[in-house]
C-alpha positions in Angstrom: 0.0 0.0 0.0 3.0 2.5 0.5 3.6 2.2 -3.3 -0.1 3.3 -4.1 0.4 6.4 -1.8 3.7 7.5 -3.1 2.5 7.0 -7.3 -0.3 9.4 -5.6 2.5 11.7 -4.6 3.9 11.5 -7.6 0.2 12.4 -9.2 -0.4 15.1 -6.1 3.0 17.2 -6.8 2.5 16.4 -11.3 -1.1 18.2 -10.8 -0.1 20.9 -8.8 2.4 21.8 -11.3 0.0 21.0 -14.4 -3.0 23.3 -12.5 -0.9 26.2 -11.5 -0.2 27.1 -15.3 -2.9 25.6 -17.0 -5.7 27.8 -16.1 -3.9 30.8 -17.6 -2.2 29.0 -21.1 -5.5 30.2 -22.7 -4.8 34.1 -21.5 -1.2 34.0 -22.4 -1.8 32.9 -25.9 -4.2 35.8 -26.3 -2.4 38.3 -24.6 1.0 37.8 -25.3 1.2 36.1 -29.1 -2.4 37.5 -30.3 -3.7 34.3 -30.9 -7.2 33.7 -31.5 -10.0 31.7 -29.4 -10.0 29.4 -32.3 -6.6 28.7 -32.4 -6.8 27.9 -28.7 -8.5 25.7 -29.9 -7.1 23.7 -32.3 -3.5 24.0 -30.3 -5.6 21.9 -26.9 -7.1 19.7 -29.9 -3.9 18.4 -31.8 -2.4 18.1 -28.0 -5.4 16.1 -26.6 -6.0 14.2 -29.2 -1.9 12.5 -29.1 -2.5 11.9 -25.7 -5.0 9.7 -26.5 -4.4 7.7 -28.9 -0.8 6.9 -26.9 -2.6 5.6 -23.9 -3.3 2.2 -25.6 0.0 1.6 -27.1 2.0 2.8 -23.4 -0.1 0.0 -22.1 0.4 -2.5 -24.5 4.2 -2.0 -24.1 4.1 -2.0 -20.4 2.4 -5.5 -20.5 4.5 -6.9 -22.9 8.0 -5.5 -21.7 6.5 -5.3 -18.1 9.1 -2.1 -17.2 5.6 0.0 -15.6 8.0 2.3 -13.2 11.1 3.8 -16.6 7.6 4.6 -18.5 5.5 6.2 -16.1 8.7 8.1 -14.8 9.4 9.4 -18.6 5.7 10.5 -18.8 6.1 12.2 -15.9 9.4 14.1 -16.6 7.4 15.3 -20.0 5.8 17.2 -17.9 8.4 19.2 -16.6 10.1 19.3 -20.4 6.4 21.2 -20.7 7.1 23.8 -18.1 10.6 24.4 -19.2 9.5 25.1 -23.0 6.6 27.5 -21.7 9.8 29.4 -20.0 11.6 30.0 -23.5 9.0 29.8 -25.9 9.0 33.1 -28.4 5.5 32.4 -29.9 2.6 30.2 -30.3 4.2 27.9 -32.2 6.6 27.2 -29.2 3.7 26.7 -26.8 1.8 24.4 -29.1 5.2 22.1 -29.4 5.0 22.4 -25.3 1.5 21.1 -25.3 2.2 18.2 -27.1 5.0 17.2 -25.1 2.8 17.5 -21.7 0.4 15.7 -23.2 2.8 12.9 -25.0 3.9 12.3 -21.5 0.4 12.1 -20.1 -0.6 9.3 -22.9 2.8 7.5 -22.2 2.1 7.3 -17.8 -1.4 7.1 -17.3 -1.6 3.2 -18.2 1.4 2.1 -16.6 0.9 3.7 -13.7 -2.9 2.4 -13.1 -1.3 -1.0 -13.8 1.9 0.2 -10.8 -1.6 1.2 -8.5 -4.0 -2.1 -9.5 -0.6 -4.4 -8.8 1.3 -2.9 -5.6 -3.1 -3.2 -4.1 -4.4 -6.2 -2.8 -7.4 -7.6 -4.8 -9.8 -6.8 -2.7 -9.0 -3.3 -2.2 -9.0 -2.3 -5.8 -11.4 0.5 -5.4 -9.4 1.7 -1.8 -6.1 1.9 -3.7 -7.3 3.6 -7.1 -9.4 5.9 -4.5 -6.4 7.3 -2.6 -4.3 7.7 -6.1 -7.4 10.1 -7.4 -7.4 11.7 -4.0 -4.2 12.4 -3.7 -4.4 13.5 -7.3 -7.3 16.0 -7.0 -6.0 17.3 -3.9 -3.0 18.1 -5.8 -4.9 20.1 -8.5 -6.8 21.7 -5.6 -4.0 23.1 -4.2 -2.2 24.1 -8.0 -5.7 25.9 -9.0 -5.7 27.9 -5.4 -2.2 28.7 -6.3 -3.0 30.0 -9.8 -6.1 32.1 -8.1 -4.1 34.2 -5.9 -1.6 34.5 -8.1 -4.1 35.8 -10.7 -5.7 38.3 -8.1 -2.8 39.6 -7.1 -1.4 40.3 -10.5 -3.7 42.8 -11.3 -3.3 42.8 -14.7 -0.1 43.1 -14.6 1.1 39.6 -15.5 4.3 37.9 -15.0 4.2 34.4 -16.6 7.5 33.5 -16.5 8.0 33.9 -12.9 5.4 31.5 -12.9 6.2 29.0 -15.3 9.5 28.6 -13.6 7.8 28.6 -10.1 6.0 25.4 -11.2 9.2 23.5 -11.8 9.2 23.4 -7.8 6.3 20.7 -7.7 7.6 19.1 -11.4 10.6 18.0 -9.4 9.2 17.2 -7.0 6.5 14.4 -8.4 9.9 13.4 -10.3 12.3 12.7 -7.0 9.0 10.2 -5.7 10.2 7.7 -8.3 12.7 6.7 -6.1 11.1 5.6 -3.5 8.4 3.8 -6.0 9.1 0.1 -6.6 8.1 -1.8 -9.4 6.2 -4.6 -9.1 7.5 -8.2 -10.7 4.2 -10.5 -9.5 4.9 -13.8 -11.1 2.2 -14.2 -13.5 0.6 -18.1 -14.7 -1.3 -16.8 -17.8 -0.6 -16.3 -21.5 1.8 -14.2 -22.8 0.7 -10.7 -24.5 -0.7 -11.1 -28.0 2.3 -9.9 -31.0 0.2 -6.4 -31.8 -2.2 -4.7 -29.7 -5.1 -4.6 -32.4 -4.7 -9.0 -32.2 -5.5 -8.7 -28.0 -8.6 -6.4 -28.6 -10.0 -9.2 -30.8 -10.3 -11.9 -27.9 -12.1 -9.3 -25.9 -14.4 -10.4 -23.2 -18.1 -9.5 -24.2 -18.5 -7.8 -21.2 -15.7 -5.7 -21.6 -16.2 -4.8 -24.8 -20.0 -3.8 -24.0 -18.6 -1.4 -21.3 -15.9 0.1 -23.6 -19.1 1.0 -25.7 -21.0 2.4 -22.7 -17.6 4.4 -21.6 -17.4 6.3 -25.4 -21.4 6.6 -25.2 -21.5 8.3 -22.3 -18.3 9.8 -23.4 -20.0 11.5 -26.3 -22.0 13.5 -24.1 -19.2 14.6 -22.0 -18.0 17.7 -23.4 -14.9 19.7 -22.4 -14.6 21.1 -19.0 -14.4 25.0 -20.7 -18.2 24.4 -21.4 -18.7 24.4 -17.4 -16.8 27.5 -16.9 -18.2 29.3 -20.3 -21.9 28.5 -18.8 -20.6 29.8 -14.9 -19.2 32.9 -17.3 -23.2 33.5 -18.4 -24.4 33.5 -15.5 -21.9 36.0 -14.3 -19.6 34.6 -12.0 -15.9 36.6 -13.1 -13.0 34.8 -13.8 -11.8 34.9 -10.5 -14.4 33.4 -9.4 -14.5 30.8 -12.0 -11.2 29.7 -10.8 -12.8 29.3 -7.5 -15.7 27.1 -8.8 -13.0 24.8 -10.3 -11.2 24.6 -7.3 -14.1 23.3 -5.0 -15.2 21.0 -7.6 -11.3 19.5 -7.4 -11.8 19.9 -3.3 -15.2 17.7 -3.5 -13.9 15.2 -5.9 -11.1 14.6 -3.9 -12.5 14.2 -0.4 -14.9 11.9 -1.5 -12.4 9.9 -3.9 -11.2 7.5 -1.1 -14.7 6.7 0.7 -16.3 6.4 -3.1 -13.3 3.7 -4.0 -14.3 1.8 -0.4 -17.3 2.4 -1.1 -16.8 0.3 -4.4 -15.2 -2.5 -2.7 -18.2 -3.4 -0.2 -21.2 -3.3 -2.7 -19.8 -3.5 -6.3 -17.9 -1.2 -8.7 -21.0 -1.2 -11.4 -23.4 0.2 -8.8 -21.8 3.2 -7.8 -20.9 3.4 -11.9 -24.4 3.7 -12.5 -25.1 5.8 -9.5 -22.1 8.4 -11.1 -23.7 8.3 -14.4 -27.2 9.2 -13.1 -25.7 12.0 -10.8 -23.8 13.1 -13.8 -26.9 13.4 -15.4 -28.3 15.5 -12.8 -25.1 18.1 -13.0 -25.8 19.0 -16.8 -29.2 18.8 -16.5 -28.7 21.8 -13.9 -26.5 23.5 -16.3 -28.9 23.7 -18.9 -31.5 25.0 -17.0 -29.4 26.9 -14.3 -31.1 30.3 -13.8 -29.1 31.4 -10.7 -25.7 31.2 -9.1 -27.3 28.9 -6.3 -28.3 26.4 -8.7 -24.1 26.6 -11.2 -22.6 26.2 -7.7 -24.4 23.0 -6.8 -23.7 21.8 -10.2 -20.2 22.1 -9.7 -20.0 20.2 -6.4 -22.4 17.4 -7.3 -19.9 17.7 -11.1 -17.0 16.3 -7.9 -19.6 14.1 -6.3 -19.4 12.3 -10.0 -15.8 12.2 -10.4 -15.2 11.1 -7.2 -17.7 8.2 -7.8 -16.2 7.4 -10.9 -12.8 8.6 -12.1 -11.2 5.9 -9.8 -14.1 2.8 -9.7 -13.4 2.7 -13.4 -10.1 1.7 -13.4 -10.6 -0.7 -10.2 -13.8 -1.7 -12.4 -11.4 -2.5 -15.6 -8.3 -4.0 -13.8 -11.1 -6.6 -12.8 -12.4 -7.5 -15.7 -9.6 -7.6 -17.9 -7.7 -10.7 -18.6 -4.6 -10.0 -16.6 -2.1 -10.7 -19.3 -3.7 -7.2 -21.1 -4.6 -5.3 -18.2 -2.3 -2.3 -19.2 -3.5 -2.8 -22.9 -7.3 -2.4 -21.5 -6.4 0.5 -19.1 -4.7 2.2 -22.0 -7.3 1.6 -24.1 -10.3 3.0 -22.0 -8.4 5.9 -21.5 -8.0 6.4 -25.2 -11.5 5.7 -26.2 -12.6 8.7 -23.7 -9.5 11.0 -25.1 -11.3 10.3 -28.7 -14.5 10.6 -28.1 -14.0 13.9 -26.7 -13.1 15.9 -29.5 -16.2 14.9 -31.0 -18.2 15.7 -28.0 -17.1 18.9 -27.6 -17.3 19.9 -31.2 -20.9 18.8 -31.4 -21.5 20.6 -28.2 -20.4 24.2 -29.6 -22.3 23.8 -32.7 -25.4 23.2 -30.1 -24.5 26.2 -28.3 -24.0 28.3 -30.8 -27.0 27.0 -32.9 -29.5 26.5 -30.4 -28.0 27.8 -26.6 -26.3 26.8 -23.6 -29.3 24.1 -22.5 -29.4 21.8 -25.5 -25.9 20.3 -25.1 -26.2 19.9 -21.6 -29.4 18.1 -22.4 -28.1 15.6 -25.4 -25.2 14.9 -22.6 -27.7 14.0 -19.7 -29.6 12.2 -21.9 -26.7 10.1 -23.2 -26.0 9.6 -19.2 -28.7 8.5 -18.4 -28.9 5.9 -21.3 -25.1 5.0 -20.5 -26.5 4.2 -17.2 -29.3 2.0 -17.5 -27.5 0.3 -20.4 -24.5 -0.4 -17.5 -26.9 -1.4 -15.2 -29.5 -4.0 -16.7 -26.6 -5.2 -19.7 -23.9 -6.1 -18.1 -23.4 -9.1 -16.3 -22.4 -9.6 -13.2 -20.7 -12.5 -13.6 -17.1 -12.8 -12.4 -17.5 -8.8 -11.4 -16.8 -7.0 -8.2 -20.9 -5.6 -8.8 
């Protein structure tokens, strides 16, 4: 158990770092190099979209080569590379190719190091262990978004974001100088050896699992990019300071209740608090799209942690159950890619409802897709052989 708390060390100082800077990326690109919303846009897009598709493939290598620890460790240092190229960069250019190296580290460590959490737990205490990473790991991005508010307040306008950048190398290092405390696990393993490609494993599938990678990009599609959340908070005229704020109790939520939601997991089922998370989920957008006070966009935001907290870390307790152990980085990998993908659709499709139609119709279609995510969960999948 002291490995799972000190890969959530590593997560809690990588977060801080990553939320300190990330909140204001948008406002430097504008302010600074003159860029445009839209090529905000398309600079988070080509970044996101790597991270993705990596995820599979850094989990496919890490069950085949089983070396967990060297790749999570280079994802990890990425991260830092990031924070050092924000430091020199000369133009938009140079922040786009600093994007896409945070994010080539994040597709490279988030597989092997659920595989690090699920194998360094015991197996009963799946949902315990992956709850005190995420808890750890929100708490960290609590602390980095407080961090960026008062530094934002106290600016004033007059903004120094180099000072900045380089002051969240502190916590970079930091997450970094954990690995060497982190051991990797070498469980002797009676089962078959990893298929020769990755596409050859996803063709022996499970049913089951294959059914709840569907429900994961279903519900997936309805799950639009957290800037929708703050845009709608914006309408209903919270400033940006106070924005910042809304993200930061959403982060404190989630990660208070990560731990008791994982335990939670372990003594009645992962699948049932699933469902419950995707029905509560459904509740959150619903109240964004028909939010017509403050009151009502701050609730939102705390029942928005109440979902992550149910969720974010079940899932990956939920998949290192069901998937055959000799592909269980493969399947972590792959989950995470499938939601990285169907993102980008998500959140396309969700401006073009916004801007054709307002605010309330793409919360809507993403409740409703929650909701049907939910009940497909709950009455299609079988129980059998599952923690439910």
């Amino acid at each position: 158990m002291s490995n799972v708390f000190l890969i959530g060390l590593v997560s809690f100082f990588a977060d801080m770092s990553t939320e300190m800077v990330y909140p204001l990326i948008p406002l430097y690109l504008t302010s600074v190099f003159g860029a445009t919303p839209a090529l905000v846009g398309v600079i988070e897009g080509i970044a996101e979209s790597l991270a993705a598709l990596l995820k599979v493939f850094s989990g496919y290598f890490s069950d085949k080569y089983q070396k967990k620890k060297p790749l999570a460790f280079l994802g990890y240092a990425s991260g830092l590379v990031y924070k050092i190229l924000l430091i020199f960069a000369t133009s938009w250019v140079g922040i786009l190719v600093g994007r896409v190296t945070d994010r080539f580290g994040k597709g490279i460590r988030t597989a092997p190091r659920d595989v690090l959490v699920s194998e360094s737990s015991d197996a009963n205490r799946l949902g315990f262990s992956f709850g005190l990473h995420k808890m750890l790991d929100m708490a960290g991005s609590a602390v980095g978004i407080l961090i960026a508010f008062f530094i934002f307040t106290a600016w004033k306008g007059d903004y120094d974001f180099q000072n900045l950048f380089l002051l969240s190398c502190i916590p970079a290092v930091l997450s970094l100088l954990m690995f060497a405390f982190i051991k990797e696990t070498k469980k002797i393993r009676v089962v078959n050896a990893p298929p020769l490609h990755v596409f050859q494993g996803l063709k022996t599938l499970d049913s089951r699992l294959k059914l709840y990678l569907i429900v994961v990009f279903l519900f997936t599609l309805g799950n639009s990019s957290n800037a929708f959340l703050i845009l709608r908070a914006s309408d209903e005229g919270f400033d940006t300071a106070s924005v910042i704020l809304l993200y930061f109790l959403y982060n404190v939520v989630s990660s208070a209740l990560a731990l008791p939601m994982g335990k939670v997991s372990d003594q009645i089922g992962r699948k049932k608090v699933l469902v419950m998370g995707y029905f509560i989920f459904a509740v959150v957008y619903a109240a964004f799209a028909w939010a017509d006070s403050k009151t009502m966009i701050v609730s939102a935001f705390v029942l928005y942690g109440f979902f992550t907290a149910m969720t974010a870390g079940v899932e990956r307790a939920f998949i290192a159950e069901i998937a055959p152990k000799e592909l269980k980085g493969t399947m972590l990998g792959l989950h995470s890619t499938i939601v990285g993908v169907a993102l980008l659709p998500a959140s396309i499709i969700a401006g073009f409802l916004w801007n054709g139609f307002g605010p309330a119709v793409p919360f809507a279609v993403g409740a409703s897709l929650s909701l049907l995510a939910a009940m497909i969960l709950g009455f299609g999948l079988s129980s059998r052989r599952i923690n439910s």
